[in-house]
Structure formats: C-alpha cells, structure tokens
N, C-alpha and C positions, 0 to 999 in steps of 0.2 A: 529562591527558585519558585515555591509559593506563588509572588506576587506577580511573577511573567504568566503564571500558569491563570494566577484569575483575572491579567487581564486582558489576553486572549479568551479566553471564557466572555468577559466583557464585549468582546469587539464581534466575538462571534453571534451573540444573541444581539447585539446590534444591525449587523448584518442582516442576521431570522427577523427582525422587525421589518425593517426595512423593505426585504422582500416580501413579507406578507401584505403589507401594508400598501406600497405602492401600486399604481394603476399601468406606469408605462416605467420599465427598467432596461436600459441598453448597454450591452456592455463595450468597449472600444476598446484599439491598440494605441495607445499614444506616441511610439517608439520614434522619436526623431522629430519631436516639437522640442524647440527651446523653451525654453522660462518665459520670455513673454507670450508666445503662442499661447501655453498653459494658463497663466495668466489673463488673457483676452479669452479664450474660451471659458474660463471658470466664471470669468463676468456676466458673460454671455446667459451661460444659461444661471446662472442666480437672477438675471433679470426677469430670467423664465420662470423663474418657481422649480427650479430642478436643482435637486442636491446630487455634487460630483462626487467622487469619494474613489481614492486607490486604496485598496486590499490587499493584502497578502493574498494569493490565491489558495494557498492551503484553508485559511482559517476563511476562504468563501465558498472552497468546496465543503468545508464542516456545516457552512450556514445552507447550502441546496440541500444537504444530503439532512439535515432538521424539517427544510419544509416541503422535502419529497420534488426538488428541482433539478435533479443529478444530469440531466440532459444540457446545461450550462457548463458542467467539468470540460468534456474536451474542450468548449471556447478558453479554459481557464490555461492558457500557454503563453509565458511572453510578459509583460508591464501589460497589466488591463486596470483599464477606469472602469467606474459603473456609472450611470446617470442615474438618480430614484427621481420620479415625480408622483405627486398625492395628487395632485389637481388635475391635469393637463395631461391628456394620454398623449398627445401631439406633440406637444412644446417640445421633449428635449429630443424627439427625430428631428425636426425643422432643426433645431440648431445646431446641431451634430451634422445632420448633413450638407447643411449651409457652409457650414467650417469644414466640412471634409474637402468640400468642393473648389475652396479656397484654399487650403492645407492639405495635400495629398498624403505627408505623412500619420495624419489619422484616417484609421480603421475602420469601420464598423464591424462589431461582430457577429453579433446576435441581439437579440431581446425578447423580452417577455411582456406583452402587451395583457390586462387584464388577464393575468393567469395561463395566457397561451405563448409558448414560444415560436416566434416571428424569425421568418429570413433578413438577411440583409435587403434585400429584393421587398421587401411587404414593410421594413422601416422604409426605406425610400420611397415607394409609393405611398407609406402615409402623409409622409415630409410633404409629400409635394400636394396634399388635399389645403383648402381654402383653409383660412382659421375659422373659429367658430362664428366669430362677426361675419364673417366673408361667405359660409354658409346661411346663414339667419338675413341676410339681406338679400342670398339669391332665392329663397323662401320666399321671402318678403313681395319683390316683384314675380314671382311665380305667381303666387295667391294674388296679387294685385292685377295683372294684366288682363284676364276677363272683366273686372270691373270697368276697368280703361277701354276697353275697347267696347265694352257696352255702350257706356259713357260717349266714346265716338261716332258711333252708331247711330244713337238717338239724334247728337247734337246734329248731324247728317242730315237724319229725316227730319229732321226741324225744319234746319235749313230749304231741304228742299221744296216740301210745304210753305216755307215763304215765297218763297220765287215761282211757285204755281199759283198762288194767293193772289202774287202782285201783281 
C-alpha cells in the first residue's frame, strides 16, 4: 500500500517540476485519436523539444494546487495530455494546432504560457506567429532597407551626374 502511495507522491512532484519549470504548458483532449495518431503526434512534438505526458488528473490537480495553478482544475475533465516545453514557448502551440487542424478529434484546452494562463484563442494566435528564424529575418530586412534604399539613391544621383557630365 506504502509503495503506490510513494509513487504517486513521485509522479506528483514530477508534475510540481515540470510546471514550474516549463515556459509554455498546454493541456489537450485526446479523446478519439488511435494509436498511431498518438504516435505521429508524440513524434511530432519530441522533434520539437516538447515533452507529452498523460496524468492522472487527480494526482495533476495535487501538482496545481503545490504550485498555486488551481485554475487549470476545471480544464482537468475527460483523457487530458499536457505538453511541457523548457525551450520554445511556441513549439508545442504550432504543433498541437497544426495536428488539431489535421485531427479534429484533438482538443485544445488551455495553457499556461510563462506563468500566465492562456485561452484557447491566444494558443492559436501564438501558433500561427512566424518561428523565431522567421522573425529575426523579418528584423533583418527591416533594419536593412533604409541602407538599400540609400544605397539606391546615391547610385541614382550618380548616375544621373553621369548623363549630365556626358
């Protein structure tokens, strides 16, 4: 009896890590994906850097109610996945929603993005922002086009200076 009890205990403070720990945490309904759906989606986001993980929802309400997240309980109704990412606040909305869109019978439920709990509504508008390369290049040419058009400018009045030269 003991030993179920410590390792629930175990899985609970795995959980309290996990949420403290991560940056972007989404919870989902899986309810009516087969084995390979489940399957292709776990790949998915492991390529992402995002760890999947089903709970018991009791022993995940134990783990909110440790780091003061109790507002994730009612989403706790039904088979729910969590996504954790450390890295990538982005990554596992983009995949989750990419796959929902494909797979209507996953969910979204909620999430907690850096400590705030997010709508459904505010994952999918993340989902759908550029990646971070995709940002940093449209920077990129931001910052660069007054150079270029300077740059075209000059070459212009060069030019034209030639041809009144000539």
């Amino acid at each position: 009896m003991s030993n179920k009890v410590e390792s629930k205990k175990q899985v609970v403070s795995e959980i309290t890590e996990k949420l403290t720990s991560s940056k972007s945490t989404i919870l989902v309904d899986y309810r009516g994906l087969n084995v390979a759906d489940m399957t292709e989606l776990r790949k998915q986001l492991r390529e992402a850097g995002v760890d999947f993980r089903v709970y018991k929802n009791t022993l995940v309400r134990r783990a909110t109610a440790e780091v003061d997240m109790t507002e994730l309980d009612e989403q706790l109704i039904g088979p729910t996945a969590i996504a954790f990412s450390n890295e990538d606040v982005v990554a596992p909305a983009k995949v989750l929603n990419s796959f929902a869109k494909e797979n209507e019978a996953l969910e979204i439920k909620t999430g907690v993005i850096e400590g705030n709990l997010v709508s459904v509504d505010e994952i999918k508008a993340l989902a759908e922002l550029p990646s971070q390369e995709g940002l940093l290049s449209m920077l990129l040419s931001v910052l660069q086009a007054p150079m270029r058009n300077f740059a075209l400018a000059t070459k212009a009045v060069a030019e034209q200076k030639e041809e009144e030269g000539a």
